[in-house]
N, C-alpha and C positions, 0 to 999 in steps of 0.2 A: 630484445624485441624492438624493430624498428618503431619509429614515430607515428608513421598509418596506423599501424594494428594497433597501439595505444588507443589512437584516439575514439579508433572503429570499437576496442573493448568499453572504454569510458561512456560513448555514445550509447553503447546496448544495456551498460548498466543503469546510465540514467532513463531509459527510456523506459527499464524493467521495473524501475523501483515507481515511476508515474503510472506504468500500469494497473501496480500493487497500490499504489495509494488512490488511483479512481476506486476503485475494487471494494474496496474497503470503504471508501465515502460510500458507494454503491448502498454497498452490504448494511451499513448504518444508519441510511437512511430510511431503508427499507423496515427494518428492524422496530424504527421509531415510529414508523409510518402504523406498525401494528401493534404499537403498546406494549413491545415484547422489553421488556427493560433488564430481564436477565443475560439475553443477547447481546443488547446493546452494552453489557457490564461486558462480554465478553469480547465481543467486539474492537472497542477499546482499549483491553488488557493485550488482545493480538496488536492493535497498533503502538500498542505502549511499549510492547515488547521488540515491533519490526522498526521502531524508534521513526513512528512516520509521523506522529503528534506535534 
């Protein structure tokens, strides 16, 4: 695999995983915003799990 297509793979994964982690601040704060604290248990447990913590 030449040097471009690295960097261009590299570049889209980081870009995908800052997606995934607005998403998720998103989603959590939202979560907070209405008391729901079982969500927010879950919520967590997905970013614990997508190792974005």
């Amino acid at each position: 695999m030449n040097k471009n297509r690295q960097e261009k793979l590299a570049k889209a994964a980081s870009t995908y995983r800052e997606s995934l982690r607005k998403n998720l601040e998103h989603r959590l704060e939202a979560a907070r915003a209405q008391g729901n604290d079982k969500l927010v248990r879950q919520i967590e447990a997905e970013a614990n799990y997508l190792h974005m913590n």
